[in-house]
C-alpha positions in Angstrom: 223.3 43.1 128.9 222.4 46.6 128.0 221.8 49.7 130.5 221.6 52.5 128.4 219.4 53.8 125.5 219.2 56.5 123.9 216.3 58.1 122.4 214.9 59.8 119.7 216.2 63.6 119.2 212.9 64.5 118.6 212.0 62.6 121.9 215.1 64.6 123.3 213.9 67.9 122.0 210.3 67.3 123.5 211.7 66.6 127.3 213.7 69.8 126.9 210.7 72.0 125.9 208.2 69.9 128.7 211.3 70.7 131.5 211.2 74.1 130.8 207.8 74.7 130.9 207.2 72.0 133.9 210.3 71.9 135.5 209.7 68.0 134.9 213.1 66.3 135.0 214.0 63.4 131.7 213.6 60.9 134.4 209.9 61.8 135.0 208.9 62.8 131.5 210.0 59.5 130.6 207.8 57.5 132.9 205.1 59.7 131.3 205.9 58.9 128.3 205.9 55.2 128.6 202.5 55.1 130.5 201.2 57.2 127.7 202.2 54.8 124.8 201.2 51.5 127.0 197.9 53.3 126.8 197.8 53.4 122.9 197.3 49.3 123.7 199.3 49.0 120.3 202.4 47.0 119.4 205.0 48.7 118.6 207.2 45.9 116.8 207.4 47.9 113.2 208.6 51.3 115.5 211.7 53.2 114.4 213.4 55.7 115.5 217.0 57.4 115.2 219.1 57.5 118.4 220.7 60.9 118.2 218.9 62.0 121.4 219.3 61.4 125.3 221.0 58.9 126.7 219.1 57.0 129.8 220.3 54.4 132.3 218.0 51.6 132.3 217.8 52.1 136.4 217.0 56.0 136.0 214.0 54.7 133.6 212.6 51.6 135.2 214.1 51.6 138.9 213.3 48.9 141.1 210.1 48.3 138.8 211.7 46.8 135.8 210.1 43.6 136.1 206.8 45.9 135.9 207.3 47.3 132.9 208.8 44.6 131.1 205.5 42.6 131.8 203.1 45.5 130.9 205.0 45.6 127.3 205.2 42.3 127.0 201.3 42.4 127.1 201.5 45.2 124.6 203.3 42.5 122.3 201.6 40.0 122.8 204.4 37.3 124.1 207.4 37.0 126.2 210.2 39.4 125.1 213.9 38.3 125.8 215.9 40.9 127.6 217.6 42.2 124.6 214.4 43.0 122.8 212.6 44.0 126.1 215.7 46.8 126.5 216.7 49.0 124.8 214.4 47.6 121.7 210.8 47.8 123.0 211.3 50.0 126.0 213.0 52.7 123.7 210.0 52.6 121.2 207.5 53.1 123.9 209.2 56.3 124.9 209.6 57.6 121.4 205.9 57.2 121.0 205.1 58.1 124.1 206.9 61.2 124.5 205.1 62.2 120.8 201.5 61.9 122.9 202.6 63.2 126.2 203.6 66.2 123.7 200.4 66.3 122.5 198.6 66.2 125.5 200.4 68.8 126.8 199.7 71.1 124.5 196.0 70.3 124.4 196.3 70.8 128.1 198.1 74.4 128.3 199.4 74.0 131.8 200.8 71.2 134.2 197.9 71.2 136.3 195.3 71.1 133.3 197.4 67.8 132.2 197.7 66.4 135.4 193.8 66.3 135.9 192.8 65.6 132.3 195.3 63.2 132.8 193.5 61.6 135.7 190.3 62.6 134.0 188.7 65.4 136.1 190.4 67.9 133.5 186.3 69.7 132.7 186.1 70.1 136.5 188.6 73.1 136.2 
């Protein structure tokens, strides 16, 4: 069994610039990441990606919630995955996607709190 991915370096690259400006640690960004490409509702069986970037321990990604995520992607797709497809397979794609949205939401956002409530959607209120 597999504990370790690594990501995109453009996924790597995007952490770096969001910890800097957030002082958001890999280990959050990436939860961030995921939720935001679960979101998309889209599969993401045809996703590719190098693997020249980060390198994650399955436990610093998924804690004691594995199980979670592994059922909310396995709705994404649409059927049971096995473990090796579930991690690093799947799981890596929806951070590589994820981290391109959380990216752009960010941006679109222009400050941690703006993406925080926009994120929760109050972000008009401020």
């Amino acid at each position: 069994m597999v504990f370790k991915l690594k990501t995109s370096a453009k996924t790597a690259e995007i952490f770096e610039e969001l910890g800097r400006r957030t002082y958001l640690k890999p280990y959050t960004l990436v939860k961030h990441a995921i939720a935001w490409s679960i979101k998309e509702g889209t599969s993401v069986d045809n996703y590719r990606s190098d693997t020249n970037g980060l390198e994650l321990n399955r436990q610093t990604i998924t804690g004691e919630y594995d199980v979670y995520f592994k059922v909310l992607i396995e709705q994404i797709a649409g059927r049971q995955l096995s473990e090796d497809e579930y991690f690093p397979k799947y799981l890596k794609a929806h951070i590589d996607r994820g981290a391109l949205i959380l990216e752009s939401r960010y941006k679109h956002a222009g400050s941690l709190d703006r993406y925080i409530l926009e994120s929760l959607g109050v972000g008009d209120t401020v």
